[in-house]
C-alpha positions in Angstrom: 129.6 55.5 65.4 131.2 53.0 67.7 134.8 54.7 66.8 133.4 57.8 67.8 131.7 56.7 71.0 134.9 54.8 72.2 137.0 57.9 71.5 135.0 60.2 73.4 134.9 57.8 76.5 138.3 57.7 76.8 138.7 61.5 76.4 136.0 62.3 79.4 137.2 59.4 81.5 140.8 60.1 81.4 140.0 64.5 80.5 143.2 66.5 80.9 145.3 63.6 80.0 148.3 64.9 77.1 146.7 62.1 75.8 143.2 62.8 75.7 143.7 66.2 74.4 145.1 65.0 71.8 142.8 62.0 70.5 140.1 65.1 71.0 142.4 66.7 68.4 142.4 63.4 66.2 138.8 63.2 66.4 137.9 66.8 65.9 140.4 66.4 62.9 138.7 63.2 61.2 135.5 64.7 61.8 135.9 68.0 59.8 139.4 69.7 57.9 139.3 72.6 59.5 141.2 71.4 62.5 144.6 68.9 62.3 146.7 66.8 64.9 150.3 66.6 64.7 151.3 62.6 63.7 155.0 63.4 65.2 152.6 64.5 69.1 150.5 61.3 68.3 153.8 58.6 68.3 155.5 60.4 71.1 152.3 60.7 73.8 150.0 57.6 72.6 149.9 54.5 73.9 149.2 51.2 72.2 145.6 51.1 72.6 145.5 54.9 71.7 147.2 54.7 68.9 144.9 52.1 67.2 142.1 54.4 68.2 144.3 57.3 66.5 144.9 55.0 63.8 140.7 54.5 63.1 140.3 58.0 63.2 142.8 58.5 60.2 140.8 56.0 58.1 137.0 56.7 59.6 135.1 56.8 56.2 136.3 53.0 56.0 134.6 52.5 59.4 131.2 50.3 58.7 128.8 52.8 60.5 130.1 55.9 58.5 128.0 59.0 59.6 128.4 62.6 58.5 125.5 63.0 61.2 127.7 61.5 64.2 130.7 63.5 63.1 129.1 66.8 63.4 127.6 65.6 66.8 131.2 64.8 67.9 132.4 68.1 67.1 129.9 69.3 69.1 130.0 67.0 72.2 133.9 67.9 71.5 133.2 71.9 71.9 130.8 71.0 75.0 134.1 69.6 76.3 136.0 72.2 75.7 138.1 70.4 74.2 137.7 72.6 70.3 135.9 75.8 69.3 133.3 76.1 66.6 132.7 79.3 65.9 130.0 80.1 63.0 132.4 80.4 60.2 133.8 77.0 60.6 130.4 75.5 61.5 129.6 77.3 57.9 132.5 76.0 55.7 131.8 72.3 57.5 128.2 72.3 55.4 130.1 73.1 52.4 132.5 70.6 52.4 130.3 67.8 51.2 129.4 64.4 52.1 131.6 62.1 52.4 129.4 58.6 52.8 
């Protein structure tokens, strides 16, 4: 997904950024419900151009190359990272929460 590929360019190119950290958060939350992002964090640390990224994540099943696939390979690129942890529970509950395309 090119939302998802944009994202995680700017989170390894600018890594350890408040910022980055949390559009990692934003991502890892529009990729599954078990993690969340604070909207109050988002309008105080975000730029412009991250907060239209932030903004793409919040409405991602509208994007028009929706893929439960490149969601789950987010989450783990995002846990390579660092950035999140999956443990097997959450990787568990992620199967049963459906598809959403």
């Amino acid at each position: 997904m090119e939302i998802i590929d944009t994202v995680l360019a700017q989170i390894t190119e600018n890594q350890g950024a408040g910022s980055s950290v949390l559009l990692a958060q934003a991502l890892a939350s529009a990729c599954s419900r078990h993690y969340s992002v604070s909207l109050l964090d988002a309008s105080v640390k975000l730029d412009r151009n991250s907060m239209d990224l932030f903004c793409r994540l919040a409405a991602i099943s509208k994007e028009p190359d929706f893929s439960n696939a490149a969601q789950d390979k987010a989450l783990r690129r995002l846990r390579d990272l660092g950035l999140i942890d999956i443990d097997e529970y959450n990787e568990y509950l992620d199967t049963l929460d459906g598809d959403y395309e």
